[in-house]
KOLSEVEX-347709 format. One record per residue (C-alpha): residue number from 1; x, y, z. Coordinates in nm, 3 decimals. Each point is the difference from the previous one (the first is absolute). Layout:
KOLSEVEX-347709
{pos:NUM; X:X; Y:Y; Z:Z}
...
***
This chain:
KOLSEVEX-347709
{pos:1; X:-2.772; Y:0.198; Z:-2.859}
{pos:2; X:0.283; Y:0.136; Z:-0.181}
{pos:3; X:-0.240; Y:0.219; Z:-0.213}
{pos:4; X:-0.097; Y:0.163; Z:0.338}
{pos:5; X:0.345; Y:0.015; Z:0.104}
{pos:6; X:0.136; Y:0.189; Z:-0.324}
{pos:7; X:-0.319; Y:0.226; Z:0.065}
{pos:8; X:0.115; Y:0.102; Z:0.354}
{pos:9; X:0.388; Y:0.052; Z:-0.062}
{pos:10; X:0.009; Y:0.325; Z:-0.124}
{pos:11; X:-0.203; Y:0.120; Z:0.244}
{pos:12; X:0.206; Y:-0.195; Z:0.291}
{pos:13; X:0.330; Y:0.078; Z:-0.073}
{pos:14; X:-0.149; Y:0.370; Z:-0.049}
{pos:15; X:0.219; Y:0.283; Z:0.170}
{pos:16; X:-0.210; Y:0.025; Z:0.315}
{pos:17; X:0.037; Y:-0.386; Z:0.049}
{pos:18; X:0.359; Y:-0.025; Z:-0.062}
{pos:19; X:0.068; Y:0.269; Z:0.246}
{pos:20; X:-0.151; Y:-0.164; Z:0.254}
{pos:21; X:0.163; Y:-0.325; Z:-0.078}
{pos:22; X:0.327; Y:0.160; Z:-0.019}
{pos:23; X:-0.098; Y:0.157; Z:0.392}
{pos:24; X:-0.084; Y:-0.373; Z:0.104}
{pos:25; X:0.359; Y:-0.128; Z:-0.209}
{pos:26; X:0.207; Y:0.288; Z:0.190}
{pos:27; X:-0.208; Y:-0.149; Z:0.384}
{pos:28; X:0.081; Y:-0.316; Z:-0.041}
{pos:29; X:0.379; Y:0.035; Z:-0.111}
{pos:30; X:0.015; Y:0.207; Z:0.290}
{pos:31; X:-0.152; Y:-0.242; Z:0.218}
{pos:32; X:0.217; Y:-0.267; Z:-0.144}
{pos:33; X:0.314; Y:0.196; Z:0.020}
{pos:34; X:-0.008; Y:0.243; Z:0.309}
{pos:35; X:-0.108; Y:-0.281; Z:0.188}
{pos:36; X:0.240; Y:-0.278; Z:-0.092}
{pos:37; X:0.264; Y:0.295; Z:0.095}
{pos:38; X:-0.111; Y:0.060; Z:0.280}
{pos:39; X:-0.067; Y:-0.381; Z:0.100}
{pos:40; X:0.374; Y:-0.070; Z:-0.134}
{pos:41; X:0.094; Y:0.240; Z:0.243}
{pos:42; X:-0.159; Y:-0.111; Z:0.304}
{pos:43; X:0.074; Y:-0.338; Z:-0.073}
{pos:44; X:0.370; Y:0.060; Z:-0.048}
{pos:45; X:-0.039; Y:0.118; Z:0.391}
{pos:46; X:-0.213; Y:-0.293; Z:0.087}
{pos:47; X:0.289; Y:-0.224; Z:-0.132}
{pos:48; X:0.246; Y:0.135; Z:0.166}
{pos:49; X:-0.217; Y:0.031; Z:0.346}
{pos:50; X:-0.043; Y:-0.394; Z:-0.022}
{pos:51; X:0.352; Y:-0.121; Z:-0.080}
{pos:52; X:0.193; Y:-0.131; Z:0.305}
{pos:53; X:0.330; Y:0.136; Z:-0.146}
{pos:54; X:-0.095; Y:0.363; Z:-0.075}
{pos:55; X:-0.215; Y:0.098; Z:0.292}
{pos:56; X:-0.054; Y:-0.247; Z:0.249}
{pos:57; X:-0.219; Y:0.126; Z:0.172}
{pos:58; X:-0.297; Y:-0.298; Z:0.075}
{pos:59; X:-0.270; Y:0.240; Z:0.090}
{pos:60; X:0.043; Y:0.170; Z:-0.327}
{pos:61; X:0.075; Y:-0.311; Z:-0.139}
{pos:62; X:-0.299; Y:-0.122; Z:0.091}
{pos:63; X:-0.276; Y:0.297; Z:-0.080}
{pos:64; X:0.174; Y:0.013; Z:-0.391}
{pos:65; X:-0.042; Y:-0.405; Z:-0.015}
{pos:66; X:-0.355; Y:0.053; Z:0.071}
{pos:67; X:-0.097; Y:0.313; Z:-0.194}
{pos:68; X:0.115; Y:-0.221; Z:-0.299}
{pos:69; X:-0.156; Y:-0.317; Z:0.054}
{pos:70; X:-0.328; Y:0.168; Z:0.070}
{pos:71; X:-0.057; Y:0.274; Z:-0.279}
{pos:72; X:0.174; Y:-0.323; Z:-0.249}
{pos:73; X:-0.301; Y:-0.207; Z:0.130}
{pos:74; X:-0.288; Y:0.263; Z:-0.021}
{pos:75; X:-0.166; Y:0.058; Z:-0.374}
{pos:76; X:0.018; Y:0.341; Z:-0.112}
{pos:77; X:-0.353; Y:0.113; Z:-0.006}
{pos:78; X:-0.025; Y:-0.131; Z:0.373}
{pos:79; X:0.272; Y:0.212; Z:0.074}
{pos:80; X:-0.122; Y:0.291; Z:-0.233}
{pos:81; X:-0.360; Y:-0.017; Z:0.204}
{pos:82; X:0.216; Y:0.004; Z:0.332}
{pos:83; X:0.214; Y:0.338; Z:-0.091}
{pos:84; X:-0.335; Y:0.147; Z:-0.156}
{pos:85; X:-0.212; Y:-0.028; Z:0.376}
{pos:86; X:0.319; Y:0.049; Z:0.125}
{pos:87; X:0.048; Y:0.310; Z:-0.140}
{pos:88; X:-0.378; Y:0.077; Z:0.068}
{pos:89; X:0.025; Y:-0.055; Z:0.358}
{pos:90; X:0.319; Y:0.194; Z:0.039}
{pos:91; X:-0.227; Y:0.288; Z:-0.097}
{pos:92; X:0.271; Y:0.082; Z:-0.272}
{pos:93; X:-0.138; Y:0.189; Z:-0.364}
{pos:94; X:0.215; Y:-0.203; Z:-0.262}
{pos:95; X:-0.064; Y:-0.049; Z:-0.317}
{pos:96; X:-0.045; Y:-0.351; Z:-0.137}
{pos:97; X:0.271; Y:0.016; Z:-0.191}
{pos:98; X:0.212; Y:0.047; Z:0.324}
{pos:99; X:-0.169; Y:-0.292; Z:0.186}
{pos:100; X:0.054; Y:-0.204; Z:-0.351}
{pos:101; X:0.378; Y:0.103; Z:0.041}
{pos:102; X:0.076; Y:-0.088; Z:0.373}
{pos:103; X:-0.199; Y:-0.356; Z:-0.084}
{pos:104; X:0.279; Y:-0.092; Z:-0.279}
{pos:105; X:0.298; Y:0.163; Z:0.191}
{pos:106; X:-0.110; Y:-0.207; Z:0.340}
{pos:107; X:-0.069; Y:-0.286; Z:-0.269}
{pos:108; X:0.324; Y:0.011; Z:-0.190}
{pos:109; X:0.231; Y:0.027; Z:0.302}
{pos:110; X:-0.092; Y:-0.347; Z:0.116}
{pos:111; X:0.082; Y:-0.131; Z:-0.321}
{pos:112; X:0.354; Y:0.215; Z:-0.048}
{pos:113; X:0.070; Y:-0.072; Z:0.359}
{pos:114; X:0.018; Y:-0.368; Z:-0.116}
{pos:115; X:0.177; Y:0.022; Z:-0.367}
{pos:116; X:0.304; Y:0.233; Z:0.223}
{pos:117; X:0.028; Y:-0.283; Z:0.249}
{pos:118; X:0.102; Y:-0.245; Z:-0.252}
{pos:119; X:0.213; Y:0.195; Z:-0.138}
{pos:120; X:0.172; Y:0.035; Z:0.304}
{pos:121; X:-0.036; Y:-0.321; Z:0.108}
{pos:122; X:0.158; Y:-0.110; Z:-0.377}
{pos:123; X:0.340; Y:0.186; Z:0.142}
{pos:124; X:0.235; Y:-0.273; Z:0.133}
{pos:125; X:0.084; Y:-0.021; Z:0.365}
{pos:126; X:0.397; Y:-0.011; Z:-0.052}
{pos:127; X:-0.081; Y:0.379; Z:-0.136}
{pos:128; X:-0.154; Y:0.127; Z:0.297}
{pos:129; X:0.259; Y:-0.165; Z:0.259}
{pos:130; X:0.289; Y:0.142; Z:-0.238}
{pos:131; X:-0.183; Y:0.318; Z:0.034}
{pos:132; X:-0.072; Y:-0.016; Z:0.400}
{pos:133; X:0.373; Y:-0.158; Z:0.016}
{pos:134; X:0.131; Y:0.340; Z:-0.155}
{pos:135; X:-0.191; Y:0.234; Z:0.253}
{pos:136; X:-0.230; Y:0.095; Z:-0.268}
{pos:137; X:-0.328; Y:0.192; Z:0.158}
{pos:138; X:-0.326; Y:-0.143; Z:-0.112}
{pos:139; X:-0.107; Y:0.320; Z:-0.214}
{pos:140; X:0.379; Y:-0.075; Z:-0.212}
{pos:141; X:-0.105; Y:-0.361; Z:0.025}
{pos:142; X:-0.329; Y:0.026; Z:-0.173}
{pos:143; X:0.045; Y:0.298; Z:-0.250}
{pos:144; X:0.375; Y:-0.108; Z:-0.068}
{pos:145; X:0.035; Y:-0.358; Z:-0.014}
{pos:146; X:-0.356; Y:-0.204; Z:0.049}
{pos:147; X:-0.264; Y:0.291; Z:-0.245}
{pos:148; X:0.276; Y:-0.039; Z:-0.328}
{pos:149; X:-0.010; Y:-0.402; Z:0.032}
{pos:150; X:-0.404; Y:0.004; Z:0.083}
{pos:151; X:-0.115; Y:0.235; Z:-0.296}
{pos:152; X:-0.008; Y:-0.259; Z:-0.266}
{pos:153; X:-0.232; Y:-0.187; Z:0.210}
{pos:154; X:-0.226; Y:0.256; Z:0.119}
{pos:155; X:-0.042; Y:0.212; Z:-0.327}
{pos:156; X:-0.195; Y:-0.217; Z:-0.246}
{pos:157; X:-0.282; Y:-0.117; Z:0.209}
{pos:158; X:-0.058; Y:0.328; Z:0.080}
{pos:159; X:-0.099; Y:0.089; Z:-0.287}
{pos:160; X:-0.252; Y:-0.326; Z:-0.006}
{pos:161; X:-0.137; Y:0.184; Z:0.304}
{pos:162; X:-0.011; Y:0.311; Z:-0.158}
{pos:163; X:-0.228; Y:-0.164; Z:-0.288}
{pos:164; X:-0.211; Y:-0.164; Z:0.237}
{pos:165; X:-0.111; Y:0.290; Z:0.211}
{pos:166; X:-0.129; Y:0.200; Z:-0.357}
{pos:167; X:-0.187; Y:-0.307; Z:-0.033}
{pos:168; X:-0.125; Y:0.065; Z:0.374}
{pos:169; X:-0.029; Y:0.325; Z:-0.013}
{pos:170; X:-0.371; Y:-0.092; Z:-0.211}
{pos:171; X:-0.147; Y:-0.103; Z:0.345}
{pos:172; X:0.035; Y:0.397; Z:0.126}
{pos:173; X:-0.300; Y:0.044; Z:-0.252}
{pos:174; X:-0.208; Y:-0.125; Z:0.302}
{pos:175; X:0.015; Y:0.293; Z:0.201}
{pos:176; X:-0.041; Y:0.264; Z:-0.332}
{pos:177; X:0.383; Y:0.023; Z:-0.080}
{pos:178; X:-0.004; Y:0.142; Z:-0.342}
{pos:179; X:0.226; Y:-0.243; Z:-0.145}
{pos:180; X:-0.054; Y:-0.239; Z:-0.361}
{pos:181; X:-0.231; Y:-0.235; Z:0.163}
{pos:182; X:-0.205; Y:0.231; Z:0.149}
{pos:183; X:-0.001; Y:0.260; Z:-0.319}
{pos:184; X:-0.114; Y:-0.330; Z:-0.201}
{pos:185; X:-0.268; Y:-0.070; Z:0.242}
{pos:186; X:-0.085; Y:0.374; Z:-0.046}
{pos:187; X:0.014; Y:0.034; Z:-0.390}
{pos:188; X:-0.257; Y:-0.327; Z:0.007}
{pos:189; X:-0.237; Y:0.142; Z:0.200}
{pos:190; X:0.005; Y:0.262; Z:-0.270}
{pos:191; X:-0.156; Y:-0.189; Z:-0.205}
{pos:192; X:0.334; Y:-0.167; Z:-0.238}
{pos:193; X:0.047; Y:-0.349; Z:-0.012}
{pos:194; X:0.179; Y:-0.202; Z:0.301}
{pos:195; X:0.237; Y:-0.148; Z:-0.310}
{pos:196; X:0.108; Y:0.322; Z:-0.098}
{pos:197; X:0.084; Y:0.137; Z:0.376}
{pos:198; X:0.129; Y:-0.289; Z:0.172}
{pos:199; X:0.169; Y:-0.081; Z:-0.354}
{pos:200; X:0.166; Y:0.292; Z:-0.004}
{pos:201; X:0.048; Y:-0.006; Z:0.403}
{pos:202; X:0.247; Y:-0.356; Z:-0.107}
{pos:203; X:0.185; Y:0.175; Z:-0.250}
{pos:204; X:0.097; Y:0.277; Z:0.246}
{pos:205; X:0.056; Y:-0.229; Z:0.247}
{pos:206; X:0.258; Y:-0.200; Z:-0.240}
{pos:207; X:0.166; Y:0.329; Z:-0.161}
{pos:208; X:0.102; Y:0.076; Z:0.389}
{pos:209; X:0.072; Y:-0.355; Z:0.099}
{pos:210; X:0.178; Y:-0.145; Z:-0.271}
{pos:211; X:0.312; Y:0.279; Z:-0.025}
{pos:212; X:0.062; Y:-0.066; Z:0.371}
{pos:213; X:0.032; Y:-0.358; Z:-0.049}
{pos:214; X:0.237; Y:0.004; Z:-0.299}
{pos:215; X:0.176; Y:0.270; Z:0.223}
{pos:216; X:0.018; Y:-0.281; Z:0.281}
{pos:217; X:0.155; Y:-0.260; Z:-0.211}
{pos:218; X:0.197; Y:0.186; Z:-0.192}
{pos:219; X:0.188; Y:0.128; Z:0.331}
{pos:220; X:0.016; Y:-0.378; Z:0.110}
{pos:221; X:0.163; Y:-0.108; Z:-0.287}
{pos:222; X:0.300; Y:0.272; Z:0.028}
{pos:223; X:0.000; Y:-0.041; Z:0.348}
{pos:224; X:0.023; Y:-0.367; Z:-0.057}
{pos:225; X:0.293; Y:0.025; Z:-0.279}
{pos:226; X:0.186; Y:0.291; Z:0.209}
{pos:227; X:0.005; Y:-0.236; Z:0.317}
{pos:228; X:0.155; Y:-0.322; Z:-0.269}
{pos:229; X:0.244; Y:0.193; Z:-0.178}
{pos:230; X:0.126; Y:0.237; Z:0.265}
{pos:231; X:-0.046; Y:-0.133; Z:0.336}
{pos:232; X:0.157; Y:0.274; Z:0.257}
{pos:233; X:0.094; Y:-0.073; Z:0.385}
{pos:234; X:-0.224; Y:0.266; Z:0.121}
{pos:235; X:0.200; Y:-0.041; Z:0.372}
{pos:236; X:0.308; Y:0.129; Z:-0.178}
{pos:237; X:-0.173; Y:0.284; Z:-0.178}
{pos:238; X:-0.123; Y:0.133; Z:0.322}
{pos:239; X:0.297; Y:0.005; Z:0.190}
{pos:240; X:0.195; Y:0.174; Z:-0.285}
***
């Protein structure tokens, strides 16, 4: 086995080959990272939508509660399939790479919707009355006093999530996304051994994954000494 294995490598890791593993490297950080974005971003709103003290509005309330609890519930490739005939049916010419990229952005928002509600919820009450007691609007209330205090709660998980969606991003390979799983599948079908392409498919997959978690702990342990050592009364910042 390894004979065959140091028989294939040079021509594997050839220049052809590593330009089209690069290509499927450069998809799936894009994937990973345009969609996490964009999910932070719509989750962020979602958040905000179902929090009684920012919006209030039950309707709205209501819809964002649901949007979460269902695409949280619903495995990826089921909801990959559904935006693929959904896209189909619309009548719409996207690439896959587009329907791979709504998939993770509808995906991710569920999942920031949730990690921005705790930490909004992990704001004390006495800080929004104080706030609402000093005529404070709801957009000064949240960006001012409640986002500051809620930041070392939200930030590191979201990088777990981050990490977790390049891991999911591997399932897009079902509808011909040309990302590492899929260029592995390719490259064996070529004829090299499954060792060598999925083998190399892990170590791409841990070159992008491990960095981000470091990056993730790292910030929670300076956001952890920062809050010990120099604990600020974020109330009194915003009102000077």
């Amino acid at each position: 086995m390894w004979a065959q294995l140091l028989e294939e490598a040079p021509r594997f890791f050839g220049p052809w080959n590593l330009l089209f593993l690069g290509t499927a490297l450069m998809h799936t950080l894009l994937l990973s990272y345009l969609g996490a974005l964009g999910g932070f971003a719509i989750g962020f709103v979602l958040a905000v939508a179902r929090h009684r003290r920012l919006l209030g509005i039950l309707p709205l309330r209501i819809l964002a509660v649901g949007y979460v609890e269902i695409f949280r519930r619903i495995p990826f490739l089921v909801k990959l399939m559904c935006v693929f005939f959904a896209f189909q049916l619309s009548g719409a010419q996207s690439a896959m790479f587009t329907i791979a990229l709504v998939t993770v952005v509808l995906s991710a928002s569920a999942f920031a919707a949730e990690i921005v509600r705790a930490g909004l919820e992990s704001v004390p009450a006495q800080q929004w009355d104080a706030a609402e007691a000093m005529n404070f609007s709801r957009t000064r209330t949240l960006f001012a006093v409640v986002l500051p205090q809620s930041w070392p709660v939200i930030l590191p998980p979201s990088f777990g999530y981050i990490v977790g969606f390049m891991k999911s991003t591997s399932i897009a390979s079902q509808i011909g996304v040309l990302e590492l799983t899929y260029a592995a599948k390719v490259l064996n079908t070529r004829g090299f051994s499954a060792l060598l392409c999925f083998g190399t498919c892990l170590v791409l997959y841990f070159a992008i994954c491990w960095p981000s978690k470091l990056a993730g702990e790292a910030l929670e342990r300076r956001l952890a000494t920062r809050r010990r050592l120099a604990p600020t009364p974020q109330l009194e910042l915003a009102v000077r």
